[in-house]
Backbone as a chain_set.jsonl record, in Angstrom:
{"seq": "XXXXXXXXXXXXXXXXXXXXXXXXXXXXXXXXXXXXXXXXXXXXXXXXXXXXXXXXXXXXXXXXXXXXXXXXXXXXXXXXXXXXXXXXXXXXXXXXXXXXXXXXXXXXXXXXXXXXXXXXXXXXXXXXXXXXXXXXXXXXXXXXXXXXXXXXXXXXXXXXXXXXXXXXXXXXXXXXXXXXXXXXXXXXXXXXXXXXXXXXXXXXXXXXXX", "coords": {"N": [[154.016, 61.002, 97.346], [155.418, 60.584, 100.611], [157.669, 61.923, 103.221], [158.971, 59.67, 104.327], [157.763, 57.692, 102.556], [159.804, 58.593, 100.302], [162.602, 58.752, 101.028], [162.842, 55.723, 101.684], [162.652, 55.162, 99.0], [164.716, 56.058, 98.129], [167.076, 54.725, 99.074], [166.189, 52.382, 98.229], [167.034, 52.587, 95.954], [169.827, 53.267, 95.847], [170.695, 50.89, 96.923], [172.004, 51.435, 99.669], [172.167, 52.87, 102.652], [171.45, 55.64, 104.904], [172.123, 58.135, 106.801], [169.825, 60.427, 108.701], [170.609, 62.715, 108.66], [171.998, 63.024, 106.653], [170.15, 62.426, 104.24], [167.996, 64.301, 104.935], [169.878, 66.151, 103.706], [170.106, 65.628, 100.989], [167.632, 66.109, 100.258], [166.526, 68.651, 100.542], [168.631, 69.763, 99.141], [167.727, 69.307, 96.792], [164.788, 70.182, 96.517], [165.905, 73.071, 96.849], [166.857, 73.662, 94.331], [164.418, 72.842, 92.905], [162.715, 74.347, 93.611], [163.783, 77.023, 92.291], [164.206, 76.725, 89.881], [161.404, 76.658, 88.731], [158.455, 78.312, 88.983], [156.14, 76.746, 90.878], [152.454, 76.798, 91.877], [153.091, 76.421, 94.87], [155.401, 77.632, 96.122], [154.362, 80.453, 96.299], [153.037, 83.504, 97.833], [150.096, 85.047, 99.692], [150.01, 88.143, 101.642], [148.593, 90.664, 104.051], [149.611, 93.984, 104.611], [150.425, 96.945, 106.708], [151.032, 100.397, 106.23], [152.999, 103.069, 107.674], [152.527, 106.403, 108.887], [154.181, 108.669, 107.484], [156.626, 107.525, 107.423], [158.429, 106.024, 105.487], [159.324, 103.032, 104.955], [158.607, 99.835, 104.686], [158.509, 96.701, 105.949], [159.48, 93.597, 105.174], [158.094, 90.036, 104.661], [159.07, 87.479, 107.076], [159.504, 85.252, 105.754], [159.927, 86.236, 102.895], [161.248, 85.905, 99.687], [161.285, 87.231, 96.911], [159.426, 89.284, 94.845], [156.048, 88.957, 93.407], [153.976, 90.977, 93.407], [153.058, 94.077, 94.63], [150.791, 95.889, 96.408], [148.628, 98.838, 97.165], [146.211, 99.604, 98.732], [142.54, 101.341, 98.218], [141.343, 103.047, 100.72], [138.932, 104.463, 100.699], [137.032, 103.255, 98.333], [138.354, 101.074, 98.041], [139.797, 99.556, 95.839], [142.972, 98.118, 93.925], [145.836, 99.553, 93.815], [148.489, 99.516, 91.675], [152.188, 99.433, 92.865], [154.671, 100.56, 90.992], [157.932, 98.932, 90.267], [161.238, 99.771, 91.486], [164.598, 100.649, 91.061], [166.614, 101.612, 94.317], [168.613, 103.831, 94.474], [166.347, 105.454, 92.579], [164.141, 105.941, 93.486], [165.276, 107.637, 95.573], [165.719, 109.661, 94.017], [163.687, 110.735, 92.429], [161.846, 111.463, 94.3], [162.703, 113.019, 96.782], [162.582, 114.347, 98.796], [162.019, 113.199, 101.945], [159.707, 114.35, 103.914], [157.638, 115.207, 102.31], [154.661, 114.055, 100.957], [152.706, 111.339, 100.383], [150.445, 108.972, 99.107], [151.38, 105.962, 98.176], [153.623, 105.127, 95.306], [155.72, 103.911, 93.641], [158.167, 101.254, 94.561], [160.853, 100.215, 96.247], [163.806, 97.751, 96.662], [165.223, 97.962, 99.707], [166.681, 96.728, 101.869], [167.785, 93.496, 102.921], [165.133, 92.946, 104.537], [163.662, 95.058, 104.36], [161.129, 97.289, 102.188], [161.506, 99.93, 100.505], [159.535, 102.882, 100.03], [157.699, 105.443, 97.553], [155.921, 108.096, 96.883], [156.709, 108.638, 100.348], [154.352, 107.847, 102.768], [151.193, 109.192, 103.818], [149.561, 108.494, 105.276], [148.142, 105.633, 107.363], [148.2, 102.814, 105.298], [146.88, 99.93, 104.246], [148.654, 97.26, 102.188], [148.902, 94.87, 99.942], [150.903, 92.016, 99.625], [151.727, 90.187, 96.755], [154.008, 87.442, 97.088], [157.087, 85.336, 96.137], [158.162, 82.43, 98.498], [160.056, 80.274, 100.281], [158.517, 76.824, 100.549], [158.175, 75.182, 103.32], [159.472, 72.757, 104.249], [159.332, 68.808, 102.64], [160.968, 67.117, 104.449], [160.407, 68.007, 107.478], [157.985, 68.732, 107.647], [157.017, 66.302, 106.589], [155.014, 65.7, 104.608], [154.281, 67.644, 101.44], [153.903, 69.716, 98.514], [155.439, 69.536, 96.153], [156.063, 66.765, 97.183], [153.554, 65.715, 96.841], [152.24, 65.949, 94.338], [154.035, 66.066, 92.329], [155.908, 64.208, 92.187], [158.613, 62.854, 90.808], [160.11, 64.783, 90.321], [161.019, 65.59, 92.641], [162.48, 63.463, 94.181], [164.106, 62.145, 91.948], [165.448, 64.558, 91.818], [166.823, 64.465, 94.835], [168.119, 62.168, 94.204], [170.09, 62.572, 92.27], [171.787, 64.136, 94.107], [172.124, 61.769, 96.009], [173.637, 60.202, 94.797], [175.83, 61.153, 93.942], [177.227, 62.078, 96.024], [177.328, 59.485, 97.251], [179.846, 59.009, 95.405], [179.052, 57.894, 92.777], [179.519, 56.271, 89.864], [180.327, 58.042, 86.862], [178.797, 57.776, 84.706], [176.065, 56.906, 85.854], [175.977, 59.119, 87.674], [175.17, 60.702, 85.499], [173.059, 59.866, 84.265], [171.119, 60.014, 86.067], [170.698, 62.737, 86.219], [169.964, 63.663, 84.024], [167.456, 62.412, 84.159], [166.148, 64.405, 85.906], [166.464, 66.495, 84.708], [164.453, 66.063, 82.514], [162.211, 65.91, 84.121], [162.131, 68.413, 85.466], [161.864, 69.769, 83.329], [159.193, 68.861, 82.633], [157.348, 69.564, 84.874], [157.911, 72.311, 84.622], [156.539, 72.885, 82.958], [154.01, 72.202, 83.284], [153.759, 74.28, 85.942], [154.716, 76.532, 85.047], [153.484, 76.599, 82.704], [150.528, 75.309, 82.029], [149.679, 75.917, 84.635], [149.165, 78.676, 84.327], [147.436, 79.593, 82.509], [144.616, 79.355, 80.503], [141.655, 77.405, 78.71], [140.3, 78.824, 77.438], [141.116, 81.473, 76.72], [143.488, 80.914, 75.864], [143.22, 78.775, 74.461], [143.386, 75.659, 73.509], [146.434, 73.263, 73.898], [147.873, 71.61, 71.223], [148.633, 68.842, 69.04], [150.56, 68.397, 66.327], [149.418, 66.911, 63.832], [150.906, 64.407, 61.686]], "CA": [[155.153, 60.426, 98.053], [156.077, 61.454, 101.126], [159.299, 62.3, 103.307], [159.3, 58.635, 104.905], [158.704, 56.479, 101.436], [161.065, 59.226, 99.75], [164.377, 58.156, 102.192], [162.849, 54.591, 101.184], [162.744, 55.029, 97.945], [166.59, 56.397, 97.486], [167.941, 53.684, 100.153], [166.677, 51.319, 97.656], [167.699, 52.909, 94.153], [171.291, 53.273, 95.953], [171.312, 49.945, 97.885], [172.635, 52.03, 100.553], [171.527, 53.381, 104.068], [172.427, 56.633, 104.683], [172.101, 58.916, 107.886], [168.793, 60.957, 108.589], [170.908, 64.162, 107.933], [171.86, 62.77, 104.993], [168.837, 61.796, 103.588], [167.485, 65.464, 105.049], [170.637, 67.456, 102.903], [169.744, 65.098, 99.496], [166.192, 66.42, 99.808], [166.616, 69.856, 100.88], [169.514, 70.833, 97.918], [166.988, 69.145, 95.442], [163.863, 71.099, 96.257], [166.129, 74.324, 96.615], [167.213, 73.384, 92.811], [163.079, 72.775, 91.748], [161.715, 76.055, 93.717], [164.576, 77.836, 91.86], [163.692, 76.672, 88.502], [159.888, 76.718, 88.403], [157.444, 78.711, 90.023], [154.514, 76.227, 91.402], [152.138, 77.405, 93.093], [153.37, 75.733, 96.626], [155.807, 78.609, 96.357], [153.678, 81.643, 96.268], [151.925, 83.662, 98.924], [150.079, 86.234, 99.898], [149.666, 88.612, 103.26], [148.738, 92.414, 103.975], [150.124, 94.868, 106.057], [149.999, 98.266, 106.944], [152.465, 101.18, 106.016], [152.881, 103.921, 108.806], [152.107, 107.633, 108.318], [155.441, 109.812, 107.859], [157.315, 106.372, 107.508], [158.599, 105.637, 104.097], [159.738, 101.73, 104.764], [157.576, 98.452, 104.659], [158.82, 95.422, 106.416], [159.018, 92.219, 104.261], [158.237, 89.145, 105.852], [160.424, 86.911, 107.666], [159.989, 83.672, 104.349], [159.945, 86.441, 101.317], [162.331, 86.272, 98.557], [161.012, 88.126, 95.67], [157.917, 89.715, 94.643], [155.127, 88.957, 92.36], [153.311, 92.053, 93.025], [152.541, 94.925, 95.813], [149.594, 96.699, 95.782], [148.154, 100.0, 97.942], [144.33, 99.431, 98.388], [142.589, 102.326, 98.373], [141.034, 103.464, 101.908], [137.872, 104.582, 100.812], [136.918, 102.547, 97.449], [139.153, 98.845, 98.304], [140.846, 99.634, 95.121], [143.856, 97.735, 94.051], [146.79, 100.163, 92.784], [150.113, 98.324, 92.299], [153.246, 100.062, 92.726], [155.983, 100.085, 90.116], [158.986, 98.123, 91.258], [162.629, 100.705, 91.15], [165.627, 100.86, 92.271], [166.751, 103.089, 95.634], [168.524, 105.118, 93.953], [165.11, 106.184, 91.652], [162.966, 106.335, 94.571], [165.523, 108.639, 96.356], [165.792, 111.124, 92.9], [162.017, 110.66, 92.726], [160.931, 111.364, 95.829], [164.012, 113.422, 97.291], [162.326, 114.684, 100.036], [161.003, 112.66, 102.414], [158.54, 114.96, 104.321], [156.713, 115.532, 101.32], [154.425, 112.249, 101.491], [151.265, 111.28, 99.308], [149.71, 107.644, 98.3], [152.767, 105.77, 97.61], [153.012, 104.629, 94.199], [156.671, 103.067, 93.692], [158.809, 100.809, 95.679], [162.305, 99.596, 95.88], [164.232, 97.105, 97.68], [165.611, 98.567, 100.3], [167.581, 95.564, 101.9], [166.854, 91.96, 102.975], [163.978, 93.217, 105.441], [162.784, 96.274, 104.236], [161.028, 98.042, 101.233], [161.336, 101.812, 100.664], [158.136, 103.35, 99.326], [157.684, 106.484, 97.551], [156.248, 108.731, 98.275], [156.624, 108.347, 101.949], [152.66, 107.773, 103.102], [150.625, 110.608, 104.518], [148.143, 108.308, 105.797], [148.034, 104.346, 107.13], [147.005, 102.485, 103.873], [146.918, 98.657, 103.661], [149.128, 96.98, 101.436], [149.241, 93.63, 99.587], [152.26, 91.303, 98.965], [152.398, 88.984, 96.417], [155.45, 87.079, 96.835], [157.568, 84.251, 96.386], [159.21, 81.905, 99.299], [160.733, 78.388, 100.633], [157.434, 76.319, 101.548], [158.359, 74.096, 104.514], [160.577, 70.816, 103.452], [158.842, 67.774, 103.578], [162.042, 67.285, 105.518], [159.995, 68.912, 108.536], [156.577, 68.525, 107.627], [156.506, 64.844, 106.631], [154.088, 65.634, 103.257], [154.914, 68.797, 100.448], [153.013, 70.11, 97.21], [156.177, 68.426, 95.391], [155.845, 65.229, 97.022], [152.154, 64.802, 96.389], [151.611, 66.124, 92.781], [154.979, 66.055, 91.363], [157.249, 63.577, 93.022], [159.181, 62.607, 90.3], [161.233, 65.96, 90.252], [161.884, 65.426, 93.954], [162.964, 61.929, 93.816], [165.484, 62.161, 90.677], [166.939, 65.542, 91.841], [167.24, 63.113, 95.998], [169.202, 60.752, 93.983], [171.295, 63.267, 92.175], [172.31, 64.261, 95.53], [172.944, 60.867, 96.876], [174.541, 59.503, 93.654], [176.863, 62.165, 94.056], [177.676, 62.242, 97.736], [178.453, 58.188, 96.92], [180.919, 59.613, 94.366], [178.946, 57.208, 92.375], [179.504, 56.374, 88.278], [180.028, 59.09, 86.279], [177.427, 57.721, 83.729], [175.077, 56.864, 86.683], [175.113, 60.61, 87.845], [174.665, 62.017, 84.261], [171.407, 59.301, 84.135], [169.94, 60.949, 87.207], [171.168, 64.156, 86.133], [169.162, 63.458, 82.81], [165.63, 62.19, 84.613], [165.881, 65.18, 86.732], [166.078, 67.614, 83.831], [163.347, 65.449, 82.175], [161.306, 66.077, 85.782], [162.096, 70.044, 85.419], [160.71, 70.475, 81.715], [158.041, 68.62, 83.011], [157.241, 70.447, 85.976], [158.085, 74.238, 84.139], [155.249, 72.809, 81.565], [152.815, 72.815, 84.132], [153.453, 75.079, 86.781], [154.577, 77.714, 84.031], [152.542, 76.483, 81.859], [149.183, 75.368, 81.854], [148.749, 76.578, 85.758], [148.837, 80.113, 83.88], [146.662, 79.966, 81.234], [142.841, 78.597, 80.212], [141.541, 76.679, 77.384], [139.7, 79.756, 76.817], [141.25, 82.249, 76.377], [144.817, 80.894, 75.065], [142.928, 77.465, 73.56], [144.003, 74.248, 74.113], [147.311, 72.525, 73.395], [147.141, 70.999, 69.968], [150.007, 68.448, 68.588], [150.241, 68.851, 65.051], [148.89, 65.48, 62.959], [151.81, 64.246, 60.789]], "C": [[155.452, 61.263, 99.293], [157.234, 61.238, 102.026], [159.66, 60.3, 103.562], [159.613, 57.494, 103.022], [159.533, 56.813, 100.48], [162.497, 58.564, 99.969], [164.13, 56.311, 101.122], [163.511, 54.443, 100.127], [164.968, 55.361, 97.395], [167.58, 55.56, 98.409], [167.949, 52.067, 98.885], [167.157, 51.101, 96.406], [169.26, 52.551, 94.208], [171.265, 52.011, 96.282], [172.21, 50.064, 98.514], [171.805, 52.441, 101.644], [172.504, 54.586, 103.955], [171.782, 57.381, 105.87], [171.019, 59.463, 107.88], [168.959, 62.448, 107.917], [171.135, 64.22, 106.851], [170.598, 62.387, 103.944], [168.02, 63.177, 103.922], [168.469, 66.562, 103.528], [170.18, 66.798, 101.642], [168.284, 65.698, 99.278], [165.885, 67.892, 99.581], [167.131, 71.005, 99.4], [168.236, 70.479, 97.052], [165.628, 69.852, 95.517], [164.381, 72.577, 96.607], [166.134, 74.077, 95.307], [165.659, 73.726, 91.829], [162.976, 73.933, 92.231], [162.914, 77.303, 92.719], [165.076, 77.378, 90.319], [162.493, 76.752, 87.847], [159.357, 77.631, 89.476], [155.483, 77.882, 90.368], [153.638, 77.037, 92.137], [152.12, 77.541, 94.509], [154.707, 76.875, 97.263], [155.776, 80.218, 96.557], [152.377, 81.722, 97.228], [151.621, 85.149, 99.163], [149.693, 86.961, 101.034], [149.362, 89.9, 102.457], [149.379, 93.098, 105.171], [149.802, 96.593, 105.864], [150.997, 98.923, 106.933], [152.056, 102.082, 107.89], [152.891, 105.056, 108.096], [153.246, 108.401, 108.583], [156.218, 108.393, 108.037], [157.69, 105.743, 106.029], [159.366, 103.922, 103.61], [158.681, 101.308, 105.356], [158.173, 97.343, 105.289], [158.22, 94.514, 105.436], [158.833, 91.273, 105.373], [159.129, 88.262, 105.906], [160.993, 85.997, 106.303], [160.188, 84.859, 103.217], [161.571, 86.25, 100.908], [162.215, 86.96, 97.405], [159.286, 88.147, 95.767], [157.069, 89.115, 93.261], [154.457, 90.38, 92.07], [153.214, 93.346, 94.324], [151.769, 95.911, 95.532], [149.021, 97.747, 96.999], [146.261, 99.631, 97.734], [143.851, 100.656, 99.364], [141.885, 102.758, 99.531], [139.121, 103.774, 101.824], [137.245, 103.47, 99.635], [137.391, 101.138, 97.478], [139.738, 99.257, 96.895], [142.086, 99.335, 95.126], [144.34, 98.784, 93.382], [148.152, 99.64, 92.639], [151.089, 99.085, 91.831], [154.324, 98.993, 91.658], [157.332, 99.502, 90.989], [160.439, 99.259, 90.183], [163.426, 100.25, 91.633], [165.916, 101.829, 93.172], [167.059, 104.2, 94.917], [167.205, 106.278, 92.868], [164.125, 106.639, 92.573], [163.872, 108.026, 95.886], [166.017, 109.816, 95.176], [164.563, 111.409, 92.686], [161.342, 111.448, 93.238], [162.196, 112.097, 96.89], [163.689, 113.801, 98.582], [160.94, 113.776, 100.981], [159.502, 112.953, 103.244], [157.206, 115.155, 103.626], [156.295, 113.849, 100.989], [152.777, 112.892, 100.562], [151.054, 109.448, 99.309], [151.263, 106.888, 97.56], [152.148, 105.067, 96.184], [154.392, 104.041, 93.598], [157.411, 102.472, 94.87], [159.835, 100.128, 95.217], [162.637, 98.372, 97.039], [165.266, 97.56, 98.718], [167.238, 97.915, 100.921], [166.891, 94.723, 102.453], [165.901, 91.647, 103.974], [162.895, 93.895, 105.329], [162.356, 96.295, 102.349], [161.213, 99.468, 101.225], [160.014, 102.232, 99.374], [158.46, 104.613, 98.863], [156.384, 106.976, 96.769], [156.336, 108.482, 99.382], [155.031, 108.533, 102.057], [152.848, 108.415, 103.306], [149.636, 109.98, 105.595], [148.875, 106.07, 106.608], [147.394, 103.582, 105.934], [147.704, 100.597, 104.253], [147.471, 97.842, 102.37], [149.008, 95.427, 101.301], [150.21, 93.436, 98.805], [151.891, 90.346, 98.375], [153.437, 88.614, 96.356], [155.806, 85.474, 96.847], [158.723, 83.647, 97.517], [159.119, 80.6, 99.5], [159.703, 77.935, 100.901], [158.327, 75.505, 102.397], [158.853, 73.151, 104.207], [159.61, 70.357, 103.804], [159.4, 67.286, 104.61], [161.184, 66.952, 106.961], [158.569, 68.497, 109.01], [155.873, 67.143, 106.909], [155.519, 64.756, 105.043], [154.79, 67.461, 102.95], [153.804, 68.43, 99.386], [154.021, 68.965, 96.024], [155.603, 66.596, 95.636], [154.519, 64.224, 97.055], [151.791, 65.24, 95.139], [152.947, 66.055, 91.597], [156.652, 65.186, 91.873], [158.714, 62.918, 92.155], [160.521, 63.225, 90.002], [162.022, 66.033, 91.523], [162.322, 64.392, 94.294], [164.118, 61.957, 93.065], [166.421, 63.275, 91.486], [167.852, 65.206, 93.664], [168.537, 62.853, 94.943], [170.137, 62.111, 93.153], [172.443, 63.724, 93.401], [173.465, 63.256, 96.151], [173.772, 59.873, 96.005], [175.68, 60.671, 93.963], [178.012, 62.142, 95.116], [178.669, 61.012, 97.597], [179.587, 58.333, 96.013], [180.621, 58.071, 93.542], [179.65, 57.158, 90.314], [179.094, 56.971, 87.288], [178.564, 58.886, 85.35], [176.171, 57.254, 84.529], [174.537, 58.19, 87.264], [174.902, 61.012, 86.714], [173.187, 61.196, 84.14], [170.416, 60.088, 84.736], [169.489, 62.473, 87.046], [170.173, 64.339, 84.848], [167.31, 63.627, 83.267], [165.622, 63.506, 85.308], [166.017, 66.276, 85.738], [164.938, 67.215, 82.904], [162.152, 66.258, 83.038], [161.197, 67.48, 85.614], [161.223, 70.257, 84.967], [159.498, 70.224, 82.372], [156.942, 69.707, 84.113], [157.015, 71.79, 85.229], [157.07, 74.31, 83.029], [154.021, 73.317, 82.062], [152.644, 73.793, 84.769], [153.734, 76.501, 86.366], [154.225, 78.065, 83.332], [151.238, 76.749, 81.346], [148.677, 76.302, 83.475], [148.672, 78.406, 85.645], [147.953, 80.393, 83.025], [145.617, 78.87, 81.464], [142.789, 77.98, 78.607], [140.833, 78.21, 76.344], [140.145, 80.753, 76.451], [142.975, 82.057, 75.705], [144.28, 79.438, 73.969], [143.619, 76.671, 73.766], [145.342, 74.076, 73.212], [147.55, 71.792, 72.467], [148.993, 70.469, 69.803], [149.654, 68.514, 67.096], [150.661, 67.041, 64.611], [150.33, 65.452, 61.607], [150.61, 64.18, 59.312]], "O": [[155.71, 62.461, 99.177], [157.939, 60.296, 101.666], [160.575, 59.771, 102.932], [160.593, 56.958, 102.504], [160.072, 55.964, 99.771], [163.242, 58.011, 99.16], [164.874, 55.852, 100.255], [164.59, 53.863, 100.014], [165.878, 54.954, 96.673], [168.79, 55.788, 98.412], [168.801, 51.21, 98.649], [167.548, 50.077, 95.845], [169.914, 51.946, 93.359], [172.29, 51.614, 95.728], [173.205, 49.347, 98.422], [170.594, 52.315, 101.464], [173.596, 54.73, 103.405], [170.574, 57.144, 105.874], [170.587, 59.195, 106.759], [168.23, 63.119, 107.186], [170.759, 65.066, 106.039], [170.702, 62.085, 102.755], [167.156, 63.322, 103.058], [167.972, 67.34, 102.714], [169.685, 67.695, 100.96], [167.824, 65.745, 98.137], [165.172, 68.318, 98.673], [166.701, 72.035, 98.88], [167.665, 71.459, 96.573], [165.24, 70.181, 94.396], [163.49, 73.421, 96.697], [165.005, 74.364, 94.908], [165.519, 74.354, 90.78], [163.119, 74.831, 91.4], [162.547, 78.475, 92.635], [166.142, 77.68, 89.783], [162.405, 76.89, 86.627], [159.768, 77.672, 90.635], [154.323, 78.252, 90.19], [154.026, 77.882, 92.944], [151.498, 78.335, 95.214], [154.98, 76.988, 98.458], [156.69, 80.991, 96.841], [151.415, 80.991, 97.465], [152.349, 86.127, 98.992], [148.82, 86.334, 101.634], [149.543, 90.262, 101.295], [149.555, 92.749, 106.338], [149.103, 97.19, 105.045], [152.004, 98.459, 107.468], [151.276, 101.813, 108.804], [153.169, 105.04, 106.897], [153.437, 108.83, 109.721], [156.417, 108.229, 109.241], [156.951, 104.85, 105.614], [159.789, 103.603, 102.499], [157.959, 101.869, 106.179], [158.495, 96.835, 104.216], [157.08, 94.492, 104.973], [159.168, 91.416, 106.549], [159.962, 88.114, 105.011], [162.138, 85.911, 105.86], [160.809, 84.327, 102.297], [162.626, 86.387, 101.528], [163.276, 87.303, 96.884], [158.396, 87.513, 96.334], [157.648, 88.9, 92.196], [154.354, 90.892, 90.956], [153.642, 92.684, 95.269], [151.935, 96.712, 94.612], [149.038, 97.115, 98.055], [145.486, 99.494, 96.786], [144.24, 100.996, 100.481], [141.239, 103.44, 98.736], [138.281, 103.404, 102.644], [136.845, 102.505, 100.287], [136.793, 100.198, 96.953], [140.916, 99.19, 97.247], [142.76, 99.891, 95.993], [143.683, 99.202, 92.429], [148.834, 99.374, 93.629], [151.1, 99.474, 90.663], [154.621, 97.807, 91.514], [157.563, 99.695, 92.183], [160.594, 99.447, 88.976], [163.307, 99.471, 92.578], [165.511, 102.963, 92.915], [166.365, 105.188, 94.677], [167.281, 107.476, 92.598], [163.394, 107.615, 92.401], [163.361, 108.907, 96.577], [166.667, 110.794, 95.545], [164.319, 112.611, 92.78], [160.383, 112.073, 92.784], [162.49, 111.408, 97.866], [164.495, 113.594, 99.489], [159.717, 113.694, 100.862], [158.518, 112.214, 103.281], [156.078, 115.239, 104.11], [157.01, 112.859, 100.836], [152.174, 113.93, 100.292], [152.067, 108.868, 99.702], [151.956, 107.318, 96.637], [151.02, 104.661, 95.902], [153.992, 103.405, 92.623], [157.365, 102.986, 95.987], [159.896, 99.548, 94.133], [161.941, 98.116, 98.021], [166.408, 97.417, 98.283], [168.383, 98.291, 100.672], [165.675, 94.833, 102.614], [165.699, 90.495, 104.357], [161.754, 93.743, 105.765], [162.934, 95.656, 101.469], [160.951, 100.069, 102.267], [159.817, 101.866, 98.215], [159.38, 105.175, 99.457], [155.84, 106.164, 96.021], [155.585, 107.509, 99.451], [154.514, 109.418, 101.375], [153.98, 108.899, 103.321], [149.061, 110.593, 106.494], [149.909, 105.523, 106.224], [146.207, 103.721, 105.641], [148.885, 100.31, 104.453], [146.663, 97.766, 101.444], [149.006, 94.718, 102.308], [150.551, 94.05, 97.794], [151.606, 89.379, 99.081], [154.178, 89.247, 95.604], [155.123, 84.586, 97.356], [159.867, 84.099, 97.572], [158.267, 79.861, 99.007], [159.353, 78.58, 101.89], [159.394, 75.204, 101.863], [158.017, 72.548, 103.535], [158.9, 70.761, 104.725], [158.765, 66.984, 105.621], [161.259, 65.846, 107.498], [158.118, 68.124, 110.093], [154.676, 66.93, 106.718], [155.422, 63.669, 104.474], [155.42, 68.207, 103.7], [153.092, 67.429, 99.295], [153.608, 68.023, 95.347], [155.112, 65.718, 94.927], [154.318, 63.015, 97.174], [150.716, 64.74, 94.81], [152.845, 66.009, 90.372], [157.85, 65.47, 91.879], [159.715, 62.562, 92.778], [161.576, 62.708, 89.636], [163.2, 66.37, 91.638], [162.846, 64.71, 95.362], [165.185, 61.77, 93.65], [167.612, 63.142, 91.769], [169.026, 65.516, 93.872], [169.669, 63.331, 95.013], [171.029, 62.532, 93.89], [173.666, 63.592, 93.414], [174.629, 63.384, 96.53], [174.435, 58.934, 96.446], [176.578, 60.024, 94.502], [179.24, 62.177, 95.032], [179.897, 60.998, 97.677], [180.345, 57.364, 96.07], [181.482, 57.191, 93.522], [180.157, 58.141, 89.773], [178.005, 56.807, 86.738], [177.575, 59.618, 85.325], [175.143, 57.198, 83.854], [173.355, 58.506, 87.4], [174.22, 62.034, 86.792], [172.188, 61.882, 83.924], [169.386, 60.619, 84.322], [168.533, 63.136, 87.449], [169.582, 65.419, 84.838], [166.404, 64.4, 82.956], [164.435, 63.811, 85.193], [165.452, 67.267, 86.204], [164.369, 68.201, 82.436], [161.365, 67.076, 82.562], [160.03, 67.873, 85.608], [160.145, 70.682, 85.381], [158.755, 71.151, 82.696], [155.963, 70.394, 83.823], [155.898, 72.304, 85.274], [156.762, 75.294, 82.357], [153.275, 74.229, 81.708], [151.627, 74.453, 84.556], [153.279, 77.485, 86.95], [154.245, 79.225, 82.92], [150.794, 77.673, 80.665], [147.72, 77.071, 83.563], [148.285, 79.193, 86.509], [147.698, 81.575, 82.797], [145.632, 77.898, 82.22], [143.594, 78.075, 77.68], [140.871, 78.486, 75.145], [139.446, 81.204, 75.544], [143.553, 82.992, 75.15], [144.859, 79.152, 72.921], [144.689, 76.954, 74.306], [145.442, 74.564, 72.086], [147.411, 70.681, 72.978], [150.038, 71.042, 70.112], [148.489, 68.679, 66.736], [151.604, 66.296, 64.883], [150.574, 66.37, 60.824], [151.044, 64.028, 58.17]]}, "num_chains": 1, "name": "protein.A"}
């Protein structure tokens, strides 16, 4: 589905027309709602960067919101090592002095730009971010991971929106409000689910035979 027969689609559930901004804010709250109940993979990404030498902060990038992982790769070998995740205050009882610098090997959040590393490098080393952030609305970009493999979750939690907005019938928003927690499970089956695990090594899904 995408953004155009989306609008369609909730113009003709409501048998209503409704503004472009409106029909942008019904789409927008409802895939903040899914990326902030599931983790798909249309929300996870990964870059590298480079620390500085005698510099004990990392720049996040402009989309992160949380981490999956950060890792130091090692200069001579490519070796992944992945720093423990602290808080400041542990990295600054830790690591009290910042001159004194080595191979970092924890990291904190510093604030909503930075990391603080510790030790403070000695050297430039290459770092990888896994992290999680906003992909792009379809809004914007006209097609989404939602609205081509899982449109059902972005559709229901739309109409929650615009059932709402209409200050429609209470038992009409708890319906929507229903399919769209239907749409979740669904969703948090797969993308927390199976897109984590193998047949092989966890074995398949089995319903149990009355």
């Amino acid at each position: 589905m995408n953004y155009t027969q989306l609008k369609d689609n909730i113009a003709d559930y409501c048998e209503n027309e409704f503004t472009n901004d409106e029909y942008a804010t019904f789409t927008q709250l409802a895939e903040q709602r899914i990326y902030s109940s599931c983790q798909p993979p249309a929300i996870r990404k990964n870059v590298t960067g480079q620390t500085t030498a005698s510099n004990k902060y990392l720049e996040q990038p402009s989309d992160f919101l949380y981490t999956y992982s950060l890792a130091v790769i090692d200069p001579t070998t490519g070796a992944y090592d992945y720093l423990l995740n602290k808080d400041v205050n542990y990295i600054r009882q830790a690591f009290p002095f910042p001159a004194v610098t080595g191979k970092p090997t924890h990291y904190a959040y510093f604030d909503d730009n930075t990391f603080i590393l510790g030790p403070t490098p000695d050297a430039t080393y290459t770092m990888e971010l896994h992290y999680g952030y906003y992909p792009e609305s379809i809004v914007t970009a006209g097609t989404s991971w939602l609205g081509d493999n899982f449109d059902s979750a972005l559709f229901n939690g739309a109409m929650v929106e615009a059932i709402t907005f209409m200050k429609g019938e209470p038992d009409l928003v708890k319906l929507y409000e229903e399919r769209y927690i239907q749409s979740i499970a669904l969703l948090k089956n797969m993308a927390d689910g199976k897109l984590r695990q193998d047949a092989y090594r966890d074995g398949q899904v089995r319903v149990k035979v009355a």
